[in-house]
C-alpha positions as CSV (number, residue, x, y, z in Angstrom):
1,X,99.2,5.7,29.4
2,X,95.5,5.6,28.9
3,X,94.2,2.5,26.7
4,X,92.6,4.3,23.5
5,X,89.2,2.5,22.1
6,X,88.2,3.0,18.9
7,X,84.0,2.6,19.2
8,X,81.9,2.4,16.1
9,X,77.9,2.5,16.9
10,X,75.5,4.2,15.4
11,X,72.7,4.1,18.0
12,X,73.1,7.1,19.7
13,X,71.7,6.1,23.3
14,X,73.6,2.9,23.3
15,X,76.8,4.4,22.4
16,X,76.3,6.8,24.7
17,X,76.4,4.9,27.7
18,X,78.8,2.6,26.4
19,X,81.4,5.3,26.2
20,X,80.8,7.1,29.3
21,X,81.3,3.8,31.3
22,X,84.4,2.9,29.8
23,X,85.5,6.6,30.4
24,X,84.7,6.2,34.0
25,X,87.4,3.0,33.9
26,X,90.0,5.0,32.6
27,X,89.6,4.3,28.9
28,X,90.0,6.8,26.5
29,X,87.5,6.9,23.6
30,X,86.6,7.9,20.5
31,X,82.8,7.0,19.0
32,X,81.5,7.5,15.3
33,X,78.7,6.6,14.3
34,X,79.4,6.9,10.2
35,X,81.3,4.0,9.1
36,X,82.7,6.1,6.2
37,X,84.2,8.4,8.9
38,X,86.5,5.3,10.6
39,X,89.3,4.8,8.6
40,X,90.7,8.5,8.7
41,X,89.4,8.2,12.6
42,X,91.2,5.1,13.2
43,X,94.3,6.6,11.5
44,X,94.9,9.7,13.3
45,X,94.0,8.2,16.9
46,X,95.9,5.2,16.8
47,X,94.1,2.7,18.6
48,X,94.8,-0.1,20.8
49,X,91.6,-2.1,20.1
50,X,88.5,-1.3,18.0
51,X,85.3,-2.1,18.9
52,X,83.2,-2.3,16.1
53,X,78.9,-2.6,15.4
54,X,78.5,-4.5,12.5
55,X,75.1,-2.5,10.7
56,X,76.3,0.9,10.6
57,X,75.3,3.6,8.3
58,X,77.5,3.7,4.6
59,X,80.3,0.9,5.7
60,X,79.5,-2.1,7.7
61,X,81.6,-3.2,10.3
62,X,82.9,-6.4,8.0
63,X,84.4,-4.0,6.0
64,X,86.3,-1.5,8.3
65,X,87.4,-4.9,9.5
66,X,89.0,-5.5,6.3
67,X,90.5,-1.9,5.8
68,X,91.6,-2.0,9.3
69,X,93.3,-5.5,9.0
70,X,95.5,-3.7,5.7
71,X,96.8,-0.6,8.2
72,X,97.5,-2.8,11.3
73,X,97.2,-6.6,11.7
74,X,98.2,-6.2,15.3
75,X,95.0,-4.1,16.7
76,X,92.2,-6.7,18.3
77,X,88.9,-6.1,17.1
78,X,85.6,-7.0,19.0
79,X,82.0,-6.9,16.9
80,X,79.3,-6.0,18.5
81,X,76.3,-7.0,16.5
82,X,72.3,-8.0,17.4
83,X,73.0,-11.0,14.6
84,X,72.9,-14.5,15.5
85,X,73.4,-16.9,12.3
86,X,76.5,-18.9,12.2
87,X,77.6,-17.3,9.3
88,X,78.2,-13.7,10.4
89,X,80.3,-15.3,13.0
90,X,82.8,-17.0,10.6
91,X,82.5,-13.7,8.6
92,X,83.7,-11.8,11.3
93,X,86.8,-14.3,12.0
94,X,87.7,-14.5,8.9
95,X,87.8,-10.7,8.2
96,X,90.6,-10.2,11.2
97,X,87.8,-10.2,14.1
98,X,89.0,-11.5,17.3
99,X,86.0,-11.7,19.2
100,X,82.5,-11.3,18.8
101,X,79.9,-10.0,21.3
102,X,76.3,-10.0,20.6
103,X,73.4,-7.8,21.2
104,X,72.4,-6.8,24.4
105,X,75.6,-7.1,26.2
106,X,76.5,-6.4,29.4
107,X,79.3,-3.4,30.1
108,X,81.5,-6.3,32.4
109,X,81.5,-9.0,29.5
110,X,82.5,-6.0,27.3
111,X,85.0,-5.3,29.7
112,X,86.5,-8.4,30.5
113,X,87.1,-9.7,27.0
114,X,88.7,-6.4,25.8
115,X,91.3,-6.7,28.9
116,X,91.5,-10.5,27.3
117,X,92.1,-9.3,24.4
118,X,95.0,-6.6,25.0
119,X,97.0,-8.8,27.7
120,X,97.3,-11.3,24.6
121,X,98.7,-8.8,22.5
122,X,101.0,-7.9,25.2
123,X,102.1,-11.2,25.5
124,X,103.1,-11.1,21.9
125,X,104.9,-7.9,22.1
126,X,106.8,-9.4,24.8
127,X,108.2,-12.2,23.0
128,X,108.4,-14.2,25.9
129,X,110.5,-17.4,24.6
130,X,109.3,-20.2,26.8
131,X,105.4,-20.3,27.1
132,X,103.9,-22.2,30.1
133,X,100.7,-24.3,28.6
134,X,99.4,-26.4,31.1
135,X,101.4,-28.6,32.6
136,X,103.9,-28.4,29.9
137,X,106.7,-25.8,29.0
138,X,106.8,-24.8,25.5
139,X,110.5,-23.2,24.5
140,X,109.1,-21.2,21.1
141,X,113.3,-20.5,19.4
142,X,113.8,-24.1,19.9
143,X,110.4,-25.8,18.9
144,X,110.6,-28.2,22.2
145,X,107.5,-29.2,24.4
146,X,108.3,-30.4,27.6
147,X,107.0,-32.5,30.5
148,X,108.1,-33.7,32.9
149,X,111.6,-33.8,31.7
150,X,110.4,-35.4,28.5
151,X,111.0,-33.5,25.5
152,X,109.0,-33.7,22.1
153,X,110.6,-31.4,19.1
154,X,107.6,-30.2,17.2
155,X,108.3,-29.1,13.0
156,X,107.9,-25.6,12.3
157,X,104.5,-25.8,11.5
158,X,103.2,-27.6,13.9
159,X,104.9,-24.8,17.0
160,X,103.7,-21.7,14.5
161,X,100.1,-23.8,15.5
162,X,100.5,-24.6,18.6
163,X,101.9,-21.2,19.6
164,X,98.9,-19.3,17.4
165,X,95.8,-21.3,19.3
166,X,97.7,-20.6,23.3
167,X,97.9,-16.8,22.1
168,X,94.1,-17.2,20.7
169,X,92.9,-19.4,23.7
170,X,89.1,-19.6,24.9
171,X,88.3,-17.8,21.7
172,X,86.8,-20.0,18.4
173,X,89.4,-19.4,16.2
174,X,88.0,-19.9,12.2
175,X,89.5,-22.8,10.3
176,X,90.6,-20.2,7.5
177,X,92.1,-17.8,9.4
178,X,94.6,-20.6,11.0
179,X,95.2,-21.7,7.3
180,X,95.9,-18.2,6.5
181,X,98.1,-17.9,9.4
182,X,100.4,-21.0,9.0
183,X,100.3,-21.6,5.3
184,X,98.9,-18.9,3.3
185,X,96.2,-19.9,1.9
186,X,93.4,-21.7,2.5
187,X,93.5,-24.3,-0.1
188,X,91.8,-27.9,0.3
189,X,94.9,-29.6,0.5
190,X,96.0,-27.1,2.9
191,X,93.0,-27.5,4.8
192,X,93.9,-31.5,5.2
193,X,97.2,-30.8,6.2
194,X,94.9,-28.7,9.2
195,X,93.4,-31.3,10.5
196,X,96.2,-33.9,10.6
197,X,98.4,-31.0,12.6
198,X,95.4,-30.9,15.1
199,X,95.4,-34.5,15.6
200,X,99.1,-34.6,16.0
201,X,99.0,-31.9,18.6
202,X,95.7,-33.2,20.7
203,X,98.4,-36.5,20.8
204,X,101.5,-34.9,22.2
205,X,99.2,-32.5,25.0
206,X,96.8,-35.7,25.7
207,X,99.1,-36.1,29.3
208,X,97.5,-32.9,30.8
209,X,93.3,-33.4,30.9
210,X,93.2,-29.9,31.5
211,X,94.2,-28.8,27.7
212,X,91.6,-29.4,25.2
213,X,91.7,-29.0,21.2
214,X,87.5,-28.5,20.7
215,X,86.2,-29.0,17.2
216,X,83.5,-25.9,16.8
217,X,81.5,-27.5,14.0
218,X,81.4,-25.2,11.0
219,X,83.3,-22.7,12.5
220,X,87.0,-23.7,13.5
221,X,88.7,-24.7,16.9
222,X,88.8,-23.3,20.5
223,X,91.8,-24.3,22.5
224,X,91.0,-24.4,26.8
225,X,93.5,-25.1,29.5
């Protein structure tokens, strides 16, 4: 079965290209170029990933994001926007975005990062129990992180996090969409209880160099391994 991709542009020439190359790959797409045309679009083709300019004509991209978020949570989204401030980024995270690919762009990158994008989700839908992160063996059911043959029980919250930034890695993840995630809501005593969890978790994956926590000032956290 044929991956479906949602594409919202509204530059004609662009989007034209853009859809005939992913065609030639074997995607099957759908483009609109009227953002108050997506939702009933988006309903009645059933996406596996949406791919979304942010400037568009009557709806912006931020808020399809939001509509879309309220049908399906499970449907990665990419923004595709000629914007560069900080702020548009952690907008888009925020609103459900999972990645965020700016103006011009080439049709590989585009490429790449949507493949990223759906073998995560796969991953999920898998449910595989025991995730391999690094050097370590991560047993989800039973909260245990191993290495080596040394086990370290992790609390609930701290696996939910753990789990949420491997499924999410090499991507900046926003600081209130992991609050969302793990407590539900993104309160300031909430958000201290963030960064202690961080610090706990940079301590018991400090024995593998290759894994790494990253601070993105301003923005959230990327986890590499």
């Amino acid at each position: 079965m044929r991956v479906k991709i949602l594409y919202v542009e509204d530059e004609l020439s662009l989007g034209k290209i853009v859809k005939e190359t992913l065609e030639t790959r074997g995607f099957e797409v759908i483009m609109i170029d009227d953002g108050a045309k997506v939702i009933e679009a988006f309903i009645k083709f059933e996406p596996d990933i949406c791919i979304l300019d942010i400037m568009l004509p009557n709806r912006s991209g931020f808020e399809l994001a939001k509509d879309i978020r309220q049908t399906r949570k499970d449907v990665p989204i990419i923004f595709l926007t000629a914007k560069t401030q900080t702020e548009d980024v952690v907008k888009g995270f925020t609103l459900g975005g999972n990645d965020y690919i700016r103006k011009p762009f080439s049709m590989e990158e585009l490429i790449v990062r949507m493949e990223h994008l759906l073998a995560k989700k796969q991953t999920i839908l898998n449910g595989t129990d025991v995730l391999s992160i690094g050097r370590y063996r991560f047993q989800q059911q039973r909260q245990l992180l191993e290495l080596d043959g040394n086990e370290k029980k992790l609390s609930y919250r701290e696996a939910e996090l753990l789990k949420f930034l491997w499924v999410n890695k090499h991507d900046v993840i926003d600081r209130k969409q992991l609050l969302m995630h793990i407590w539900g809501n993104d309160s300031f005593f909430n958000s201290r209880n963030l960064d202690v969890y961080i610090t706990k978790l940079r301590g018991y994956l400090k024995d593998d160099p290759s894994i790494e926590i990253i601070t993105i000032k301003g923005v959230g956290y990327r986890f590499v391994e």
